[in-house]
C-alpha positions as CSV (number, residue, x, y, z in Angstrom):
1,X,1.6,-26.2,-25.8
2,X,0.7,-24.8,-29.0
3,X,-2.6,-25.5,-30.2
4,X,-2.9,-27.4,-34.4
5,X,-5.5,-29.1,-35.9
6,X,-4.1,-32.8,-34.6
7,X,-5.1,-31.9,-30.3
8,X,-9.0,-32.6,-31.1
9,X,-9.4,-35.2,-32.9
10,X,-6.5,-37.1,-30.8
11,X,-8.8,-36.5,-27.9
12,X,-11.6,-37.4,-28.7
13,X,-10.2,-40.7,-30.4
14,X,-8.8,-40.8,-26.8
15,X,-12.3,-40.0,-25.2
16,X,-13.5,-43.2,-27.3
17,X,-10.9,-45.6,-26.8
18,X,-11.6,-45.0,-22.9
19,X,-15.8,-45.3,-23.2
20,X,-15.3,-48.2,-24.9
21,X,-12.9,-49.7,-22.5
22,X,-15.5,-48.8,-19.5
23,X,-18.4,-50.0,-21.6
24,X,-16.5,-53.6,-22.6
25,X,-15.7,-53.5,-18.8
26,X,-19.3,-52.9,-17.7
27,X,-20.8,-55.7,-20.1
28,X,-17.9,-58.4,-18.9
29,X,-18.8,-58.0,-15.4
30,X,-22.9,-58.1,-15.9
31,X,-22.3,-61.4,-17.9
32,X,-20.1,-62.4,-14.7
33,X,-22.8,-61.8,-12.3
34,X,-25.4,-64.1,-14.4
35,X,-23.1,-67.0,-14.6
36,X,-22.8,-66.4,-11.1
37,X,-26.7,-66.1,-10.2
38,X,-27.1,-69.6,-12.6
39,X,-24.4,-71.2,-10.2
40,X,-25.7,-70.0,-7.1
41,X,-29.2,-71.4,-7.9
42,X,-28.0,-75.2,-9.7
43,X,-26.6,-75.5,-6.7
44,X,-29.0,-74.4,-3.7
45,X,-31.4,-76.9,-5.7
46,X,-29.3,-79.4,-5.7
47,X,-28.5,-79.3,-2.2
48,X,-32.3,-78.9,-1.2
49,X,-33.0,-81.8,-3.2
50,X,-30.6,-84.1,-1.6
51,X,-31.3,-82.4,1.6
52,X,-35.1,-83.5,1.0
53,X,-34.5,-86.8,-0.3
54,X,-32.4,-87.6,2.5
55,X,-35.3,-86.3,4.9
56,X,-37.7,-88.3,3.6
57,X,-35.3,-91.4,3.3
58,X,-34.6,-91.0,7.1
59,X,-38.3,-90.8,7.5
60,X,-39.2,-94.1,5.5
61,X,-41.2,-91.5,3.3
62,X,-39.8,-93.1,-0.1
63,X,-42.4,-93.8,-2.8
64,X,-43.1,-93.9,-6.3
65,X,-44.1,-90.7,-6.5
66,X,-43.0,-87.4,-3.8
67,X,-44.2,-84.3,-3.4
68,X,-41.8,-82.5,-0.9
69,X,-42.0,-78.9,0.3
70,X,-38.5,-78.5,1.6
71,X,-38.5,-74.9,2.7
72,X,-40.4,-72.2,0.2
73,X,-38.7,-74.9,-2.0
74,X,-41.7,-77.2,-4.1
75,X,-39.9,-81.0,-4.8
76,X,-41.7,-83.2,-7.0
77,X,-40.0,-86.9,-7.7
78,X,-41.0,-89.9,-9.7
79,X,-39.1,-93.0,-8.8
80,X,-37.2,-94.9,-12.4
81,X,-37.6,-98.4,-11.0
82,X,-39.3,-100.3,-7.9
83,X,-36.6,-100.5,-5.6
84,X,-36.8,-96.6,-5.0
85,X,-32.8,-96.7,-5.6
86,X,-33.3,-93.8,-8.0
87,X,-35.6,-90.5,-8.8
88,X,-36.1,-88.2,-11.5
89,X,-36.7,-84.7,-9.6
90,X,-38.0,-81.3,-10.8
91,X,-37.2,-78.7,-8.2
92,X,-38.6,-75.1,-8.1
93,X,-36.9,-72.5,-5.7
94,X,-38.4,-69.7,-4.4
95,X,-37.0,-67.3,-7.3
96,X,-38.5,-69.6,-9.9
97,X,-35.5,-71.6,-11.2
98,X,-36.3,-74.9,-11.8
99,X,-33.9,-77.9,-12.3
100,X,-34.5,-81.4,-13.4
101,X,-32.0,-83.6,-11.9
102,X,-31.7,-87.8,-11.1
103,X,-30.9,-88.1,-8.0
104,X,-29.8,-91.1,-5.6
105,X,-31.6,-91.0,-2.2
């Protein structure tokens, strides 16, 4: 092939068009994990709260106010009414993600 002033810059304009591709690539899949990791923990709290609400219902534990250790899992609930039929729950996991969730015992 002979050599002319159109080889170099056509590579390198194809040496971009490829970073750029692996780079977009690289970013999409690190904003794939998070979502993931935000998914994974919403709903590991949400089980361990209904896990420890039902615990504590099985265990004629229900109050106005919990405070539940459910694993390395802190639970702290304050009932919305006197009949105990509902609870507004902050949960805090062992990585630090906390959710506020009602839940229904």
């Amino acid at each position: 092939m002979k050599n002319n002033g159109f080889t170099l810059p056509f590579i390198l304009f194809i040496a971009l068009i490829t970073i750029l591709i692996v780079t977009g690539s690289a970013s999409i899949f690190k904003t794939q994990i998070q979502y993931e990791k935000q998914l994974q923990n919403y709903y590991l709290a949400s089980a361990e709260l209904n896990l420890a609400l039902l615990v504590a219902k099985d265990d004629s534990m229900l109050a106005n106010q919990l405070n539940i250790e459910y694993g390395s899992s802190i639970i702290k609930c304050q009932s919305t009414d006197d009949t105990l039929s509902s609870f507004n729950c902050n949960i805090t996991l062992e990585n630090g993600y906390t959710l506020t969730k009602t839940a229904n015992p």
